[in-house]
Every structure is written in structure tokens, then in C-alpha cells.
N, C-alpha and C positions, 0 to 999 in steps of 0.2 A: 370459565376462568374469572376471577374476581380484578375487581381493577387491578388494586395492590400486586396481584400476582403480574398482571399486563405489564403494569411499570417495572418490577425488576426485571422482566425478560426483557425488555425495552431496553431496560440502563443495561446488563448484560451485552444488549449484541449493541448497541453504540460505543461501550466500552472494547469492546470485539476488533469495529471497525478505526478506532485512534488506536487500539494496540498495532495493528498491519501500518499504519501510515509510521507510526514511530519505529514498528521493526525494520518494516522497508527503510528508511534511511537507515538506521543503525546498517542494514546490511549492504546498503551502495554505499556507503562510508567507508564499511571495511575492507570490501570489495575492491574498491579505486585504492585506497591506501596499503593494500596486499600487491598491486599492480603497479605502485610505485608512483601514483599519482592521489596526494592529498588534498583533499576536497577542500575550500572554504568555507563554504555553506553546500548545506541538501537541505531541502525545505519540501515538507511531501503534504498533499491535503489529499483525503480518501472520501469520496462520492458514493453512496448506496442507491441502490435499484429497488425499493421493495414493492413487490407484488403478493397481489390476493393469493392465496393457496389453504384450499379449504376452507375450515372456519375462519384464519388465522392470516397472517403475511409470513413472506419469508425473503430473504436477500439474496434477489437473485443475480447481482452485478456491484461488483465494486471497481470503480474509477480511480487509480494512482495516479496523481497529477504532480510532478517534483520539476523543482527548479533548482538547478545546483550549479555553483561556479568551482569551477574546477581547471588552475591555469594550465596550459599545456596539453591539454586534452582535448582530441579532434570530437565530431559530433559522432562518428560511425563507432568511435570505441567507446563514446558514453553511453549509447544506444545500447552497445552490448552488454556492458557493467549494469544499465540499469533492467535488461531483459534478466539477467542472470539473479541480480538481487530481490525481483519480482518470483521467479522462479522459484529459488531456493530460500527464503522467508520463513521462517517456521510459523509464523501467524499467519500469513497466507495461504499455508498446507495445511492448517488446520481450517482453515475458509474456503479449502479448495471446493466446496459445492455450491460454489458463486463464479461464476466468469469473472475472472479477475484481468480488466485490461490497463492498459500505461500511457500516461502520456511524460513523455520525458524530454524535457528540454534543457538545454547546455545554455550559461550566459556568460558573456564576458566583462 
């Protein structure tokens, strides 16, 4: 594979991995606000894993690290909201051949 070609697959899957951080909030955004609870802020940052795999690498773990403030809202139902919108993501399910884990934390 020629450099040139290396960098677009490069830009490709780092553009891959800010698409999932931006869908994931878009989708605990809507998620909490369908629930009757509107979020102030969601603020999500996505971490990659990549490892050797054959000639090449490949991603094999993305990190969801969100910080969101959300008034009225206990930590057990953020927890859920944010398992759910981890879950159901549609750039996520399209990354689903990555272990995709969460770190979710509620502020006040």
C-alpha cells in the first residue's frame, strides 16, 4: 500500500472514530430528552486501541468517555441512558468489530 493510500485509510477511520463520539452524544441527548430529562451539556471524547493485524493495524477498542450535566437526573438512570445510547448508535453498530466500552459520568 503506498503512503498516500495509508493516510486516507488513516483519515478515514479517525474520521470513523469522531463520527461515534459525536453520534453517541447526539444519541444520549435524545435519549435523556425523550425521557423527559434535558441535558445541559454531553461532552463525549472516543480513545482507540489499535493493534498489529497482519501486515496492517486495525481498531480493536474504542473508549467512550462523556461527561454530561444533566439536572434532576440520578447516576443509576444516567448509567442507563448512557448504556442505551452506546448500544443503539448507529456509528457504533457500524464499529461493532471493536469492543466498544463507556465511561460515563454525571456532574452537578
Amino acid at each position: 500500500m503506498s503512503k498516500s493510500s495509508r493516510t486516507l485509510v488513516e483519515k478515514r477511520h479517525w474520521l470513523g472514530i469522531a463520527a461515534d463520539a459525536g453520534c453517541f452524544s447526539m444519541a444520549l441527548s435524545h435519549g435523556l430528552a425523550e425521557a423527559g430529562q434535558e441535558p445541559k451539556s454531553v461532552e463525549t471524547e472516543a480513545t482507540v486501541t489499535l493493534e498489529k493485524a497482519g501486515e496492517g493495524f486495525e481498531i480493536s477498542r474504542i473508549n467512550l468517555a462523556v461527561v454530561a450535566k444533566v439536572p434532576g437526573l440520578g447516576d443509576d438512570e444516567f448509567l442507563v441512558q448512557a448504556e442505551d445510547a452506546k448500544k443503539n448508535c448507529p456509528v457504533s453498530k457500524l464499529l461493532a468489530g471493536a469492543e466498544i466500552t463507556l465511561d460515563a459520568k454525571l456532574v452537578t
